[in-house]
C-alpha positions in Angstrom: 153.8 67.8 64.9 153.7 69.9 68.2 153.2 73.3 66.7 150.0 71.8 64.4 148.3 70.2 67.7 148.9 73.3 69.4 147.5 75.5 66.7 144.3 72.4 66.7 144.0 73.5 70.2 144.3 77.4 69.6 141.3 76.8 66.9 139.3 75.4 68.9 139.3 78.0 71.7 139.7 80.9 69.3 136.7 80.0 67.0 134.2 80.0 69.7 135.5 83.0 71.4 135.4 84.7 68.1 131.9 83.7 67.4 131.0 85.3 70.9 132.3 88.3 70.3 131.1 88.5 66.8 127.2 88.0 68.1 127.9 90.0 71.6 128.9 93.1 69.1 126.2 92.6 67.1 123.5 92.4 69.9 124.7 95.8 70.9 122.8 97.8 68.8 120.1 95.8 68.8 120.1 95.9 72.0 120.1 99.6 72.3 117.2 99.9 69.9 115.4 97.5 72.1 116.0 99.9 75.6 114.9 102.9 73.1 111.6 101.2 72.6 111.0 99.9 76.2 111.7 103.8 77.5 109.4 104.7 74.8 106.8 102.5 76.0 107.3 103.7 79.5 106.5 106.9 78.7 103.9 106.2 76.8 102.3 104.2 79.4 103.1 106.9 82.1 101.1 109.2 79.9 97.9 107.0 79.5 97.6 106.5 83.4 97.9 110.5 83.7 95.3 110.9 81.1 92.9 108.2 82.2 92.9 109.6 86.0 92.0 112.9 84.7 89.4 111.8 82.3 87.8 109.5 85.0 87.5 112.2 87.5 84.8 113.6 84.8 82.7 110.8 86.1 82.0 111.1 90.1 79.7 108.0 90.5 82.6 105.8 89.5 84.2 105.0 92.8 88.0 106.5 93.2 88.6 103.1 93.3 87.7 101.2 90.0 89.3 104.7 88.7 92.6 103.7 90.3 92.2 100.0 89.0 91.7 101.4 85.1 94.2 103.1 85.1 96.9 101.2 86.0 95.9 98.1 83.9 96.4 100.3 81.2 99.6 101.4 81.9 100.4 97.6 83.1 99.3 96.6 79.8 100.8 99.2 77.7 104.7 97.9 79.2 104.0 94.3 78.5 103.2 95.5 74.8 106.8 97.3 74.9 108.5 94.5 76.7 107.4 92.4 73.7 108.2 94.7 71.0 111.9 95.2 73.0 112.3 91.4 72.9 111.1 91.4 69.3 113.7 94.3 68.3 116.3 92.7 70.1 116.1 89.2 67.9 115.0 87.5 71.0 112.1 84.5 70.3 109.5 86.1 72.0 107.6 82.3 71.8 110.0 80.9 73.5 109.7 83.6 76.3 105.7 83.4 76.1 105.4 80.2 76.8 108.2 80.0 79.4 106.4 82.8 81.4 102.8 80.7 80.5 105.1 77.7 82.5 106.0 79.7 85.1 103.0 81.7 85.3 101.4 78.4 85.8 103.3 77.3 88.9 103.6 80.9 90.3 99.2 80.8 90.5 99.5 78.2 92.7 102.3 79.6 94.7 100.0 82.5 94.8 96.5 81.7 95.1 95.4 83.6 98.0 97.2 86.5 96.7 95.1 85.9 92.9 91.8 85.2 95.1 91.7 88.3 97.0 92.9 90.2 93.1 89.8 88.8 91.5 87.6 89.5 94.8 88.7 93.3 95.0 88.0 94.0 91.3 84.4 91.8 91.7 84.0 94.2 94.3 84.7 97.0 92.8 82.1 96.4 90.1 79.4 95.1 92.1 79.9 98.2 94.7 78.0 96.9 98.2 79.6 99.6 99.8 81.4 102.5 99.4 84.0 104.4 101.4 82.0 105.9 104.5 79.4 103.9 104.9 78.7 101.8 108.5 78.9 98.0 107.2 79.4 94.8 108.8 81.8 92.5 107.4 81.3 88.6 109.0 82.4 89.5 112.6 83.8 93.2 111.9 81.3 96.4 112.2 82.3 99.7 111.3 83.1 102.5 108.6 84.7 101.4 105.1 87.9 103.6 105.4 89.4 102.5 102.6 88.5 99.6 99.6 91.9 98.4 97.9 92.6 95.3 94.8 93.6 93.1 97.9 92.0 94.6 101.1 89.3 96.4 102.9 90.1 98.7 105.6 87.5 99.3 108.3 87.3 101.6 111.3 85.2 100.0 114.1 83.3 101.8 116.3 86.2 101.0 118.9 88.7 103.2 117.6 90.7 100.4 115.7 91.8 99.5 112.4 90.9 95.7 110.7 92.0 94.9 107.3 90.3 92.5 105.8 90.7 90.1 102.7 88.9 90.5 99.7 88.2 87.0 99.4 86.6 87.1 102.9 84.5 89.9 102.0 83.7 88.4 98.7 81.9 85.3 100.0 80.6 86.5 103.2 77.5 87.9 104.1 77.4 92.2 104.1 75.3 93.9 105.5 75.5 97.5 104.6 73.4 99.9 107.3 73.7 103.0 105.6 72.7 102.5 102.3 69.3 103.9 102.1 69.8 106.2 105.2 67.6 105.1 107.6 67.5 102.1 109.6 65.0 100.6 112.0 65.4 100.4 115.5 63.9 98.1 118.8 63.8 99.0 121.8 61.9 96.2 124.3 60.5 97.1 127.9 58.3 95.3 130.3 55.7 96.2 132.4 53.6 94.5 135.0 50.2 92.4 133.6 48.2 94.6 135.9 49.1 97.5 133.5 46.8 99.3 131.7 47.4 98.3 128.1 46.0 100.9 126.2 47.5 103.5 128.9 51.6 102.2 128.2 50.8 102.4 124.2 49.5 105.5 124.2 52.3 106.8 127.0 54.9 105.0 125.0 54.1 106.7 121.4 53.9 110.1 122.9 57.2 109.2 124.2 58.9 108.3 120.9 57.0 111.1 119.0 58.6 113.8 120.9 61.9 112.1 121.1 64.4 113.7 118.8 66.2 112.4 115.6 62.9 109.7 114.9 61.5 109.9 111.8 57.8 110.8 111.3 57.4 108.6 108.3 57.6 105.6 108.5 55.8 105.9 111.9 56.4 104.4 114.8 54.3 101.9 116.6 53.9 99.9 120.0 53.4 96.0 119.9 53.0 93.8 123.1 55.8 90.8 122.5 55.3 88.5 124.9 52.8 87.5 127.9 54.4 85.6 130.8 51.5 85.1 133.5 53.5 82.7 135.6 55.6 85.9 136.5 53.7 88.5 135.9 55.4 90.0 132.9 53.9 91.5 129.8 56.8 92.6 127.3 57.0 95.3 125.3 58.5 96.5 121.8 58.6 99.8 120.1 59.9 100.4 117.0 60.6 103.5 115.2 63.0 104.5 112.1 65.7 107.0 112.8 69.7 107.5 110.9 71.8 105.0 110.7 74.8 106.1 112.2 75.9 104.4 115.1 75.8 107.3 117.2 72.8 108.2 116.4 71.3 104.5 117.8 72.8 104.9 120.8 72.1 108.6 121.5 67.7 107.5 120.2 67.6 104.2 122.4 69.3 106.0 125.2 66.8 108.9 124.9 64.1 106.5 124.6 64.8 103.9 127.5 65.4 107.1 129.9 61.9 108.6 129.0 60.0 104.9 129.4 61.8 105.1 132.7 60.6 108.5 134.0 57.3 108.3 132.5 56.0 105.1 133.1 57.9 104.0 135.5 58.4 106.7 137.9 54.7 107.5 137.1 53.3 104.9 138.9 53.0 102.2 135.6 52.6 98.5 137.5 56.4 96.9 137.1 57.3 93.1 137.4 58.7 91.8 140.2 62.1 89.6 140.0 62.2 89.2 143.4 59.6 87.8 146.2 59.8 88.3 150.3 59.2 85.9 152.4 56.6 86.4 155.7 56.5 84.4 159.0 53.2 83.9 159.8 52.0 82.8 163.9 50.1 80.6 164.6 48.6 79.7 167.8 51.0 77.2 170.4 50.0 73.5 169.9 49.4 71.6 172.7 49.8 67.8 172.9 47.1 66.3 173.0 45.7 65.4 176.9 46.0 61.6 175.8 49.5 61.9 175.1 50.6 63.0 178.6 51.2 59.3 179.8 53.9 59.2 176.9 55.9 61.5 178.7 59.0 59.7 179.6 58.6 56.7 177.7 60.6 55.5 175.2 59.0 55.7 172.0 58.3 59.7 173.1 60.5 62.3 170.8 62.7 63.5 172.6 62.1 66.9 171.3 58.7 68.3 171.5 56.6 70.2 169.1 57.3 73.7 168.6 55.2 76.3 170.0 54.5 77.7 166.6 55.2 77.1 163.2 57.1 79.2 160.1 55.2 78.8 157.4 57.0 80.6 153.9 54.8 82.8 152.2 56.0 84.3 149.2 54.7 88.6 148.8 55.6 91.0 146.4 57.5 93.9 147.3 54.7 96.7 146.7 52.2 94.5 149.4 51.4 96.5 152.5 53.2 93.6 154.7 56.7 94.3 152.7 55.9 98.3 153.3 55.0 97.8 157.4 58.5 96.0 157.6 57.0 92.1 158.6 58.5 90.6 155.6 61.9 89.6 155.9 64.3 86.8 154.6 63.9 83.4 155.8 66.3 82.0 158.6 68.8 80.2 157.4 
């Protein structure tokens, strides 16, 4: 009775182990066949990135970029096909495995949305093409030169010497502005001038001025416009405008040349300039005496006990280019 329960219990424990062998040794070879097919679909896909990269560089207007991005979704693609052709040679239900990756797929896109957003932004990007690698944009609060344009990122350089990476996503939904897209770019520079200027004279000063000033294109031309009249301070503002590169250095190095000629030729020559500042003059005026009927108040005691003055500061308000402010009898009012 013993020796047949034991040999129950050596069944049972035996048959299954058996069974697991029996399917472990015959996965093997499928199993082998199926590694066999996943190199050879490695090395297939290794060879259709090489080729693509090559074939692409044919083509110089497609950015480095979108070549990149073709090429390796090919060769992504091509090992998914061998991954399922392994399973499928290996006797595993690739349906089952489809739709357990579809479930965690599912779950990992919301684990992973900013990581998808910024995907799906870098290849809109890369199609659409606002900018290429070089050119001077601004990105929302970031100006600079596109460095580098990646599936997640964008690299700029800023005119500060530093390095921002920014989101595609960010890029994708904010305003750009690209500034070297058609190469050339407008630029403003504003001076004023006093209202006693001679209009005509500062316009025709001030496009001599720009027209001999270096880098400024000829066409479209330049021109002079008066901005702003502000009588109550005697300031009439000024704008020129004029096209010229539209490299960053090249903006600084025109305005600078600009501003520094305004300054030495109008300026310096004499042009009328408002005043931000006013003197004030003490003017005399004669003593004041009290009056003769006043003289029996003297002592009393509804008298002020401090006489008038002898004279009398009156604040008048002169501009610094007046002949009093030059003779030296403007000065500050006493405190």
């Amino acid at each position: 009775m013993k020796d047949h329960v034991l040999e129950s219990y050596g069944d049972a424990f035996l048959i299954p182990l058996q069974m697991t062998l029996h399917r472990i040794v015959s996965f093997v070879p499928r199993l082998l066949v199926a590694l066999v097919l996943l190199g050879l679909f490695y090395g297939l896909a290794e060879v259709i990135r090489r080729s693509l990269r090559r074939s692409l560089e044919r083509f110089p207007h497609v950015p480095w970029a979108m070549r990149l991005l073709i090429a390796r979704s090919a060769y992504f693609l091509m090992l998914l096909v061998g991954v399922l052709v392994a399973l499928s040679a290996a006797d595993i239900n690739v349906t089952t495995v489809v739709a357990s990756l579809g479930v965690a797929g599912f779950a990992l896109g919301f684990a992973l949305k900013d990581i998808l957003e910024n995907f799906i932004s870098g290849f809109l990007l890369l199609f659409a093409r606002p900018f290429e690698v070089g050119d001077q944009v601004t990105l929302g609060n970031f100006e600079g030169t596109v460095q580098d344009i990646q599936i997640r990122t964008t690299t700029l350089h800023t005119y500060s010497d530093e390095i921002v990476v920014i989101p595609n996503s960010s890029v994708y939904i904010n305003p750009v502005i690209n500034h070297t897209r058609f190469g050339r770019r407008r630029y403003q520079v504003d001076f004023d001038t006093s209202l006693h200027a001679d209009a005509d004279h500062v316009q025709q000063k001030v496009m001599q001025i720009v027209q001999e000033a270096s880098n400024i294109a000829e066409d479209p031309s330049p021109f002079v416009r008066i901005r702003r009249v502000q009588s109550g301070i005697d300031v009439l503002s000024w704008s020129v405008y004029f096209w010229a590169a539209p490299q960053k250095m090249i903006e600084i190095q025109t305005t600078s040349e600009v501003l520094e000629r305004i300054k030495r030729d109008l300026y310096d020559a004499g042009v009328p300039t408002p005043t931000s500042t006013s003197a004030m003059i003490l003017r005399t005026d004669q003593a004041v005496s009290a009056p003769p009927e006043a003289d029996h108040l003297v002592g009393h005691p509804l008298a002020s006990p401090n006489p008038p003055s002898a004279s009398v500061a009156e604040p008048v308000p002169v501009k610094r280019d007046s002949p009093a402010y030059r003779d030296g009898s403007a000065s500050s009012p006493a405190s």
